[in-house]
Structures are given as C-alpha cells and as structure tokens.
C-alpha positions in Angstrom: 23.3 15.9 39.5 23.3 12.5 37.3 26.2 10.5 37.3 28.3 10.2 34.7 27.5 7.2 32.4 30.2 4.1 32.1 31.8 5.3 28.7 32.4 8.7 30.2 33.9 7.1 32.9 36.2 4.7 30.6 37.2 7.8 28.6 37.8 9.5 32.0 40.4 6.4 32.8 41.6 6.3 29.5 42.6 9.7 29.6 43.8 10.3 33.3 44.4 6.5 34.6 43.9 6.8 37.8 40.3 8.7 38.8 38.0 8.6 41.5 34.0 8.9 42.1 33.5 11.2 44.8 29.4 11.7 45.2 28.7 14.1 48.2 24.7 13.8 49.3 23.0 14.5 45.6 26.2 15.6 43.7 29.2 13.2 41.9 31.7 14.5 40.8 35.1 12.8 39.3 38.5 13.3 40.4 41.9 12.6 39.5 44.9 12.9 42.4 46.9 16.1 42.4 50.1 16.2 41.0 53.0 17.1 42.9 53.2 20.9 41.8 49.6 21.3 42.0 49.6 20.2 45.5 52.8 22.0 46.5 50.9 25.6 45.1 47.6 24.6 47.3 50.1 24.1 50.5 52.3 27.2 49.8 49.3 29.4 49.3 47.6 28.3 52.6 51.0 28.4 54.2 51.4 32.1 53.0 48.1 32.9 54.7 46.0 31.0 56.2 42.6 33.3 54.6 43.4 32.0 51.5 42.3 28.1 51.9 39.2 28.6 50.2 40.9 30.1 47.2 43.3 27.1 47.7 41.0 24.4 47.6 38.7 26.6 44.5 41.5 26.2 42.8 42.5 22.2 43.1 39.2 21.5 42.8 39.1 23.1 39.0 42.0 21.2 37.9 41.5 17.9 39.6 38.1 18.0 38.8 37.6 16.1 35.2 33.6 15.7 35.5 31.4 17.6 35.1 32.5 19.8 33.0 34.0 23.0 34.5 30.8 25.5 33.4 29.0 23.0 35.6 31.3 22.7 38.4 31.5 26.3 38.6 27.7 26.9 38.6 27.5 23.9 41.2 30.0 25.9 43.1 28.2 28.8 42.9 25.2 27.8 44.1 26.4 25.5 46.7 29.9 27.0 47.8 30.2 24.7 50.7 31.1 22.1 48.0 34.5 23.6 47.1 36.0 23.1 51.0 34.2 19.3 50.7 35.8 18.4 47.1 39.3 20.1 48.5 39.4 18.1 51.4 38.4 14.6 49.1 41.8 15.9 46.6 43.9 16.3 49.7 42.8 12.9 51.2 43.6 11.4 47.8 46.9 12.9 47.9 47.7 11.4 51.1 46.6 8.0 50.0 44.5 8.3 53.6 42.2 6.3 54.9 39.3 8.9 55.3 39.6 9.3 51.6 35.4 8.7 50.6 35.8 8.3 46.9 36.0 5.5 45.0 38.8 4.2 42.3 36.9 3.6 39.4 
C-alpha cells in the first residue's frame, strides 16, 4: 500500500488537526485520536461483552481512520483481518497519549 503523498497529508491536517502516520509492515494508514464518545462506545461495548472487541476495534478503526479511503480500508480489512485488532490497539494508544503509541504526528 503507497503512502499517501504530502498534500494529502496537509489536507488531512487541515481538515482534522491533529493526525497520525501509522504504517504496520507494508500498510500506512492515517489516523486521527478518538473522541471522547467514540472511545466511551468502544469501552462500553467491550465492557458489555468481552466477544465483541473485534467489532469494537472494526468499528474505531472506520471512523478514526481518514486514509485510505474507507472502500480501501475495508478491502484491506478484508483480506488482512489481523489489521483491524493492530489499527485498534494504535487508536487506543493514541487515546491514552501512551508511550507504546507507534505512529507518528504528522
């Protein structure tokens, strides 16, 4: 998967201030931090029942996920469904401000 070029990636801050290259062996993807009610649904869902946590982090990673597009992040998840625990575990690292976070402020 290319990278996204450096006006996609002004845009990206223009339109979301604050995003973050997260490239995981051949993929990149861009992410912004979740909100406060989108990380409050992801915690209540996995609190409800534990099963759900893939669901949970499918779910963050659509919305916080601003590139690639979502067709494209949803075929990438597709093919390569390990991705969607990888990229919810980056958004929930970013919402921690932790130090194991891996992406990058761009």
């Amino acid at each position: 998967m290319e990278r996204p070029s450096d006006a996609e990636l002004d845009q990206l801050k223009a339109e979301h201030k604050h995003v973050y290259l997260f490239e995981k062996n051949d993929f990149c993807f861009v992410l912004r931090r979740p909100k406060g009610l989108e990380y409050r649904r992801h915690q209540n869902k996995i609190a409800e029942d534990r099963k759900q946590l893939y669901d949970a982090n499918h779910e963050l990673a659509l919305v916080c996920t601003v590139w690639p597009s979502r067709d494209v992040l949803l075929a990438t998840f597709d093919d390569f469904p390990g991705l969607v625990s990888e990229v919810g575990a980056e958004l929930l690292a970013l919402a921690h401000n932790s130090d194991k976070a891996e992406a990058k402020k761009v």
